[in-house]
C-alpha positions in Angstrom: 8.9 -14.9 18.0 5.4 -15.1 19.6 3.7 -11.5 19.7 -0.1 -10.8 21.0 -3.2 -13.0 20.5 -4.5 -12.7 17.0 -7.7 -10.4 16.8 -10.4 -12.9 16.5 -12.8 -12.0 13.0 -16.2 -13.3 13.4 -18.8 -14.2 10.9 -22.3 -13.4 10.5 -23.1 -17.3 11.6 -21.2 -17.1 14.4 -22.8 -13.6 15.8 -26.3 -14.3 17.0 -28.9 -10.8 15.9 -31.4 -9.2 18.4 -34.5 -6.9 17.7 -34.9 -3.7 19.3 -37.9 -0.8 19.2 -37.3 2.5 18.9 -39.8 5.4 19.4 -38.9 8.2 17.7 -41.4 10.5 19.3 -40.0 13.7 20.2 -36.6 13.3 19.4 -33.7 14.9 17.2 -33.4 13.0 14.0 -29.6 13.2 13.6 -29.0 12.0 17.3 -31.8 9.1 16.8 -30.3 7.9 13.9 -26.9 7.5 14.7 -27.5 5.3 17.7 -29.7 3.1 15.0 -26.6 3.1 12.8 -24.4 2.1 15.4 -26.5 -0.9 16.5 -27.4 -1.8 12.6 -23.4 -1.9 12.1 -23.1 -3.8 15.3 -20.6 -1.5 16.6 -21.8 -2.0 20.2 -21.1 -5.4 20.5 -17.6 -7.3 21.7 -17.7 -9.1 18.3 -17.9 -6.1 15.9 -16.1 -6.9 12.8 -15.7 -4.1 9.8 -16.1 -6.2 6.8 -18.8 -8.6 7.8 -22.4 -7.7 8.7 -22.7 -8.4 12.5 -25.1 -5.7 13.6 -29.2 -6.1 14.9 -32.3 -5.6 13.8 -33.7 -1.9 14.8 -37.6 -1.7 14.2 -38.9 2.3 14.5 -42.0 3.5 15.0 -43.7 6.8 15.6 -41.7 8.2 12.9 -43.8 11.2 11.8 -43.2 12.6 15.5 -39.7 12.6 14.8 -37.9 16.4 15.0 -35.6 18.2 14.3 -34.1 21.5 15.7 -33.2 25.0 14.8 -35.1 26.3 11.6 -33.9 23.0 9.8 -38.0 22.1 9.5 -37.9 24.5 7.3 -34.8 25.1 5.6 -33.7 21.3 5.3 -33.9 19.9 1.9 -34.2 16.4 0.2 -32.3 16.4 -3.0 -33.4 14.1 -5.5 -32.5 14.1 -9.4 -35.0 12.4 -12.2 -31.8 11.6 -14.7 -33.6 13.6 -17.0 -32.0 17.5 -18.4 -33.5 19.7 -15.8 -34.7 17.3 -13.1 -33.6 18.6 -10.4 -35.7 18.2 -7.5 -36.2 19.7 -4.3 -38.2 18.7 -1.0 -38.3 20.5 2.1 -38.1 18.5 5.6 -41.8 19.7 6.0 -42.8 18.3 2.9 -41.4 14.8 2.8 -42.5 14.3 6.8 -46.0 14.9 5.9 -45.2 13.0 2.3 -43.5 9.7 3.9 -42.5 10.0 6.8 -40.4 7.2 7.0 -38.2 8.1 4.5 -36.7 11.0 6.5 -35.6 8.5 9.0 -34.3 6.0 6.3 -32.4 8.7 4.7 -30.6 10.0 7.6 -29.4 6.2 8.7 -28.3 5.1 5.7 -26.6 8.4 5.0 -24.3 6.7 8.3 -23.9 3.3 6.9 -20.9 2.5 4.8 -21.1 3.5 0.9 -21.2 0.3 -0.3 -22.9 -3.2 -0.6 -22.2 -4.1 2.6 -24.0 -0.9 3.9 -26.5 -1.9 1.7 -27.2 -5.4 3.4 -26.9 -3.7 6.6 -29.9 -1.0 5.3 -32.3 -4.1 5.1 -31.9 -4.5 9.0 -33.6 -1.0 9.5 -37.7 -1.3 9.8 -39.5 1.9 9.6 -43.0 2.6 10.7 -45.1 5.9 10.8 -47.6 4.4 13.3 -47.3 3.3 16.7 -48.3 -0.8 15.0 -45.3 -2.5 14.1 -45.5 -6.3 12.4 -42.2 -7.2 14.2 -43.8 -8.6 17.5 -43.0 -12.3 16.6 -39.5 -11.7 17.2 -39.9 -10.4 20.7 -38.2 -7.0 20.1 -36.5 -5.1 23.2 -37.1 -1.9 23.3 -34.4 1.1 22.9 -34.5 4.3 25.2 -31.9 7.2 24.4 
């Protein structure tokens, strides 16, 4: 008995990748980085497949201009632990933006990618930049507006 076409599964050969700029001056970090995650994934695209890494390449500048809302500038913490009795440490949002800003933007995406070493591939498709200078030109990025 003949049911329904078989759901085609692409591979990462088969799946051609695109650039894209983001500027993340002025806008929310959660809402900025979810968009990134869902075009790193490739979750926008007709030939998204789960277990293969299908997404595009997302280059972001202006990250130090990136906000966030509420009092979460300064109530939002960075958690990070030494491995060592009592090394516990603590960064506010503040902090870490004047500190590296990148990293606030780096943490929130891969925070949305999946847990594992697929996200981690994925992760390496995410360029981050403080500045509005980007060395990505070569590859003809589009730019993103949200």
């Amino acid at each position: 008995m003949e049911t329904s076409p078989k759901t085609k599964f692409f591979k990462p050969e088969e799946v051609s990748s695109k650039w894209y700029v983001v500027d993340a001056s002025g806008k929310t970090l959660g809402r900025v980085a979810s968009r990134i995650a869902h075009i790193i994934r490739g979750k926008h695209k007709a030939t998204f497949t789960p277990n293969r890494d299908v997404g595009d390449f997302v280059v972001v500048i202006n990250a130090e201009k990136v906000v966030v809302t509420g009092k979460r500038e300064e109530m939002k913490e960075y958690y990070h632990n030494t491995l060592y009795p009592g090394g516990a440490r603590f960064e506010s949002f503040q902090e870490l933006i004047k500190r590296r800003p990148t990293a606030v933007i780096e943490h929130a995406v891969r925070g949305m990618l999946p847990h594992n070493r697929l996200g981690r591939k994925m992760f390496k498709k995410l360029k981050v930049y403080a500045g509005n200078d980007h060395p990505h030109k070569a590859q003809k990025p589009e730019t993103l507006s949200f």
